[in-house]
N, C-alpha and C positions, 0 to 999 in steps of 0.2 A: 448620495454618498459623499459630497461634499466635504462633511465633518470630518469623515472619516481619513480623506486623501489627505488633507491638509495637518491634519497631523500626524501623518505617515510620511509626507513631504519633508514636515520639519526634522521626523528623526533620521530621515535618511539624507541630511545634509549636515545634521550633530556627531551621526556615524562616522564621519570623515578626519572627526579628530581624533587623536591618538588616543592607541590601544595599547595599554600597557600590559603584554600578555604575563608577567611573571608576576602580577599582583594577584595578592591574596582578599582585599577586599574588591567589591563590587565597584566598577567605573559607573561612578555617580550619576556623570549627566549624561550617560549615555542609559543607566538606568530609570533616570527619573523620568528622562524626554520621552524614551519608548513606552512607560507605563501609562503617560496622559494625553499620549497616542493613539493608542490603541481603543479602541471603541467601547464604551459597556453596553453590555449582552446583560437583557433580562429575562430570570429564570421562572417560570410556574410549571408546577406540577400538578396535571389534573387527578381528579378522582380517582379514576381508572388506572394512575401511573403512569399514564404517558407524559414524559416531557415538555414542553417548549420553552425553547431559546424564542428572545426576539432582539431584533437589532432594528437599530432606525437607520432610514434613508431619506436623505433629502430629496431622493429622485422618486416621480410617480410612480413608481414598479414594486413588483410584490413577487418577491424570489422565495419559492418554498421547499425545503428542504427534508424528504421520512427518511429516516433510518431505519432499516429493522434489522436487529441483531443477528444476522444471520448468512452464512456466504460462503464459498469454499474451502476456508479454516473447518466448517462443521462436516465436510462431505469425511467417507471415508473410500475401500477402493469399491465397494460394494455398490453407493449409489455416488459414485462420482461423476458430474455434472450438474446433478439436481439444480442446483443454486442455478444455474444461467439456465433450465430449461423453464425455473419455475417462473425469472424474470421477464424471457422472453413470450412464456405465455401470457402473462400479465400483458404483454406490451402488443399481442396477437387477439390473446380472446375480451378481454377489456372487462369490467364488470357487469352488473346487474345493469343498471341505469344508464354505462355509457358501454354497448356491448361493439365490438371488433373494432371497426376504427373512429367509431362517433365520439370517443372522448380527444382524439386527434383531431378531426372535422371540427369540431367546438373550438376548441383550442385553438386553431388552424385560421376559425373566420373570425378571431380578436387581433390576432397580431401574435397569440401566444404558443409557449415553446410546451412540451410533453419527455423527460426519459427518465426511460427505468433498465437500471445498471446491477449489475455484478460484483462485488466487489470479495475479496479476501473475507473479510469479516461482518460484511451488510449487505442489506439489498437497499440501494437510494433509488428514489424516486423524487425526482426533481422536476417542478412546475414554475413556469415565467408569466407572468398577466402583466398587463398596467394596474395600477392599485385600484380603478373605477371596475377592477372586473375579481377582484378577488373572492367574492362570494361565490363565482364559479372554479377557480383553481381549489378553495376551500373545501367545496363538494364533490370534486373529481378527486381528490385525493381520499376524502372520508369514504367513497365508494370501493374507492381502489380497495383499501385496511381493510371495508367492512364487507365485499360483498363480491370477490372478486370470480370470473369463469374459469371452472378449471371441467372443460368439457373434449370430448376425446379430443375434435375434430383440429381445436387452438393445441393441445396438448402435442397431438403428432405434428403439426408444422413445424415447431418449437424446436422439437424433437430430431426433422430433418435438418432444420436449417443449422444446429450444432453439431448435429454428424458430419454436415459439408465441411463445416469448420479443420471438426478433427482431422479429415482425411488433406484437406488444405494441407494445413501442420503438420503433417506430413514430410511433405515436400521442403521445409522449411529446418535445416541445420540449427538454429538458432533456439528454434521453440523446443527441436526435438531433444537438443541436448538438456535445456535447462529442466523441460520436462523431466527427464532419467535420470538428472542430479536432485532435483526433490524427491524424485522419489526413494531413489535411493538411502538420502537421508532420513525421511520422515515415515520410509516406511509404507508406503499406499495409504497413508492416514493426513488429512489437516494437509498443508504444504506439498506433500509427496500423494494427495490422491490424483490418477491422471485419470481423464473421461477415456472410456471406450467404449465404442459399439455397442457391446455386450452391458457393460452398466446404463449407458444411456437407453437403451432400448428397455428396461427393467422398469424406468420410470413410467408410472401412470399417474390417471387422474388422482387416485386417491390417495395413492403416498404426497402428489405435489399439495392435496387441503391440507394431508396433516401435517404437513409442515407449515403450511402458513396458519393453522389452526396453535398450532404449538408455538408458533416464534413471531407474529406478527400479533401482537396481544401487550394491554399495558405497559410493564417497564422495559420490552424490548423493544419499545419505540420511540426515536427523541422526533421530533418534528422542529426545525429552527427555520425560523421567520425573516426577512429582510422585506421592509416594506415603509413608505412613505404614510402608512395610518397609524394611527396610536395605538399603543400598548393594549391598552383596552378592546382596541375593536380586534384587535387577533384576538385574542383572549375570546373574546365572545363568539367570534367565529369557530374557534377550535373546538369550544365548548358542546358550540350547534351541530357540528359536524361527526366530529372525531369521540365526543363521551359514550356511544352506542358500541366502542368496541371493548371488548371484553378485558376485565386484570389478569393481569399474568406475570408473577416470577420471572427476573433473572433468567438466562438462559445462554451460559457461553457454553464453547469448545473445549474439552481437556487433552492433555498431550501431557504422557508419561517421557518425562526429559531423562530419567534416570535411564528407563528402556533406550531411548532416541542414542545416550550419550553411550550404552555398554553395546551395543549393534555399531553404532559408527565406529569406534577402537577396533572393531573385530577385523573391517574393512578398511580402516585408515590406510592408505598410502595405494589402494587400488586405483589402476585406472581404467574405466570402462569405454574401450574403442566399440562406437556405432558405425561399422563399415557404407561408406558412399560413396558412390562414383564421382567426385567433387574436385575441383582442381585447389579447392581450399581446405585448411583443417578449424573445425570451430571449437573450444577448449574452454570447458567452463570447470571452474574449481572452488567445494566450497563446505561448508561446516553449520554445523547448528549455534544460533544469536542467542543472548540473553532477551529474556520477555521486556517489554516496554518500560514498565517501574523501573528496571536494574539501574541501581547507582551508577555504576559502571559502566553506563552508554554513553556518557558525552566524553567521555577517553577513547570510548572503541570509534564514537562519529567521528575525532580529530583523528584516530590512525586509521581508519579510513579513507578520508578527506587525504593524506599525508600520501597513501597508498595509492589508490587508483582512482576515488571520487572527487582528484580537485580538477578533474580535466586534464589540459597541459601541465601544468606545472607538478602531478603524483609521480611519485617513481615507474609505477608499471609502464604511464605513457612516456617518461622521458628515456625510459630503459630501453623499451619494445619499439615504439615510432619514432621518435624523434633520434635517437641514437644512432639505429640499426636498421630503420624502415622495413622489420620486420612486417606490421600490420596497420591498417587505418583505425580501425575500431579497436580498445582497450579500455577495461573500467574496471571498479570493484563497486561495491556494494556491499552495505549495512543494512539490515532492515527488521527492527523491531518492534513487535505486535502484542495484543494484551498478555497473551497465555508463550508466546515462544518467538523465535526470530531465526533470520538467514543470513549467511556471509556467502557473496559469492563474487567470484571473481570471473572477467569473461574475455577470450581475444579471438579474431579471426585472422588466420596468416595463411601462407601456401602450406603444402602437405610438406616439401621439403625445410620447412623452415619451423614446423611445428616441436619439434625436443628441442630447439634451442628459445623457445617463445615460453614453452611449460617449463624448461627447466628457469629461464627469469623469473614466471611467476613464482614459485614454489620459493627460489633465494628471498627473493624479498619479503615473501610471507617469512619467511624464517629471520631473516635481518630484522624487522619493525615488529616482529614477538621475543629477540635477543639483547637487540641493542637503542636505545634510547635515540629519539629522534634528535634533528641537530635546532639547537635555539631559533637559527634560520625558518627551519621548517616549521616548526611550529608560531612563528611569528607572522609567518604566511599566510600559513593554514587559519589561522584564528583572526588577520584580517580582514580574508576571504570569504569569509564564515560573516563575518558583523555586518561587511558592505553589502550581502548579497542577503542577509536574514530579511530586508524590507519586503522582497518578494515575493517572501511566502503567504502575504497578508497585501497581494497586489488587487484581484479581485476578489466581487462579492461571494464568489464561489469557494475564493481560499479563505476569506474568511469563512465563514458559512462551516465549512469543513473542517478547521482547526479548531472550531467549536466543538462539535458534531466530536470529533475525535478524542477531548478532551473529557464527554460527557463518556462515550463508547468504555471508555479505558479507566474510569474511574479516580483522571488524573487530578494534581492542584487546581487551583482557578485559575493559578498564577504562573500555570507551564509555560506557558512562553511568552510571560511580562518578566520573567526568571532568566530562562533561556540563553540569554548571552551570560549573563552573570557568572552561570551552569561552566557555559563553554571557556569562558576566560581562568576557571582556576583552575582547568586542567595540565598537569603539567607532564614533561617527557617523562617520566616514573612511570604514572600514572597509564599512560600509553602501553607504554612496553609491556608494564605488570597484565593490564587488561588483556591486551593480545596474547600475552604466554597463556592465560586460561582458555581464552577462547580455542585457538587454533591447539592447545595441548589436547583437547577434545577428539581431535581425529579429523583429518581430510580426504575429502574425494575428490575424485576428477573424472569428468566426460566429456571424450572427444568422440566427435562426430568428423571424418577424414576416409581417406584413401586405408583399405585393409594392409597395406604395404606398411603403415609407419608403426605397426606392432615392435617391430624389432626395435624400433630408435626410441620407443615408448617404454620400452622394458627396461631401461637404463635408469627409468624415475620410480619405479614400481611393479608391483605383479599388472599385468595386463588381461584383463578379462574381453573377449570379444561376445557383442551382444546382437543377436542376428536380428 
């Protein structure tokens, strides 16, 4: 990776000179430096439609990365969890060729690594070799695609060991609320489906083939490569391996946003109290995001970033911690994905200190969707934004992934050789205007606290208690 650091090096000491945030053209050599920095990625597309990316590296190693299209954006409340049971049977009963843990043991007596993840919108399976051994990570992964066990015995382990989870989760404020804030929003659908008992138990062997029959197939698989051998020998490898699995269609998630956006207004300004014996209150508050493509995201990133996502320096933390030592923990959050996105906001404080933490949140949500941010802030925000972009592209994995997300999303080539460019002509207008849409949508809140702060909660909203 040599190549690669070294000119990620260089932009991240170019970054350091001025950033003219009210310019309307592109800062030149801060553009030019990061685009002949950034690494080229080459594309082939096989027969079958599966993808590969590949990247070179100057280091022996052979880092591989599958995607498949598919992940808990697809669940609904019916079979929600599928996606982490399907993963972790995968990662339990192992395939044809390499069945329970023999594809681990392999892997294991090279030096080399094995995981298979969950994610929102895919299921990754990621494999590590040195480059003298890639004909074996080549053929544990074509096994994987092509042949994999979905037999009771892996299926029910899977099965308990995500139950443990849930009832974990439980016990856990943080997950519980944000849990019942998606759902709420979304509905028990995509974002808002939560696993229970009851649906996880529903899964069997044969719903988990046809899902991997249905969504692990040609064009919903990128496979991207990092490896010290040439272009060519992946290519031939992939060929050897991975052309036995079968074409297949496109295959996203839909989310009716007209539905999502006329259900949240019905609710807006509710607050859903999760009664707990806790000496703390945990307050999460939040709204439906525009899809990924939206113009309009790298306005809603800077008033976020301005809001609660720059750390210290966001209003919520300077408002909430640092002011008033009302809480240690304070954030907000943007997060936008192919088909829909999240806004959410989140603080932990005492029970008694909780309507005066929700009522800060809410003003500022309301101040930074009224009033234009100050030049200050935004010249902050955006050179916060430049000096810290270098490490999203620090390892092989963020690279790897920013690829990988680029292909998923159907985004430019050129999303984040752009990127700053993107962020630099945003201006406070632009901010404000963004946030009045977003948050005129309708907001929720759920607090997970002491059943007593009903009353001092009723002061921001109707209160709903949820047992």
């Amino acid at each position: 990776m040599k190549k690669i650091y070294t000119g990620l090096a260089i932009f991240s000491l170019v970054a350091l000179l001025s950033f003219d945030e009210t310019a309307a053209e592109p800062v030149k050599s801060i553009e030019s430096t990061f685009i002949s920095s950034l690494p080229v990625v080459a594309k082939h597309k096989m027969k079958n439609d599966i993808t590969l990316l590949y990247l070179e590296d100057d280091l022996p190693v052979t880092v591989i990365y599958a995607s498949i299209s598919f992940g808990k954006m697809y669940e609904t409340a019916v079979n929600a969890g599928i996606a982490d049971v399907l993963s972790k049977t995968l990662s339990i009963a192992g395939t044809a060729s390499y069945p329970g843990n023999s594809m681990y043991q392999q892997l294991e007596s090279i030096g080399g690594e094995i995981n298979i993840s969950t994610g929102w919108e895919t299921i990754g399976i990621e494999i590590k070799v040195l480059s003298k051994y890639s004909n074996l990570a080549f053929n544990i992964l074509g096994d994987i695609l092509k042949n994999p066990v979905f037999e009771e015995a892996g299926v029910t382990s899977a099965k308990k060991l995500f139950i443990e989870k849930i009832k974990r989760d439980k016990d856990k404020p943080d997950e519980t609320g944000v849990l019942k804030l998606r759902e709420i929003i979304f509905r028990g659908s995509g974002y808002g489906a939560v696993p229970t008992e009851t649906s996880i138990g529903a899964i069997d062997p044969v719903s988990l083939k046809n899902v991997w029959d249905q969504f692990a197939s040609g064009s919903n698989i990128t496979v991207a490569v990092s490896s010290s051998k040439s272009g060519n020998e992946v290519i031939t490898l992939a060929e050897k391996e991975f052309s036995a699995v079968v074409k297949g269609k496109k295959k996203f998630y839909t989310v009716d946003k007209d539905k999502i956006i006329s259900d949240l207004k019905s609710v807006s300004g509710n607050i859903y109290l999760i009664p707990a014996e806790l000496e703390q209150a945990t307050i999460y508050t939040g709204t439906l995001a525009p899809e990924i493509k939206y113009n309009g995201n790298y306005a809603l990133y800077m008033m976020n970033y301005i809001l609660g996502g720059g750390s210290f320096s966001s209003r919520l933390m300077n408002e909430i911690r640092v002011k008033r030592g009302l809480a240690y923990s304070v954030y907000s959050l943007v997060r936008n994905r192919r088909n829909t996105g999240v806004f959410i906001s989140f603080v932990q404080t005492r029970n008694e200190s909780a309507a005066e933490a929700l009522s800060l949140i809410h003003n500022n949500i309301k101040l930074i969707s009224e009033e234009p941010v100050t030049a200050e802030e935004l010249q902050w925000a955006k050179e916060s934004v430049k000096n810290s972009y270098v490490f999203r592209f620090n390892t092989i994995n963020d690279l790897l992934g920013n690829f990988l997300e680029v292909e998923y999303n159907d985004l430019d080539d050129n999303y984040y050789k752009n990127y700053l460019n993107n962020i630099n002509k945003v201006t406070a207008d632009d901010i404000v205007n963004e946030g009045k849409k977003m948050f005129s949508q309708g907001l929720v809140t759920v607090v997970v606290g002491d059943r007593k702060l009903e009353k001092d909660l009723s002061r921001f909203g109707k209160v709903i208690i949820i047992e």
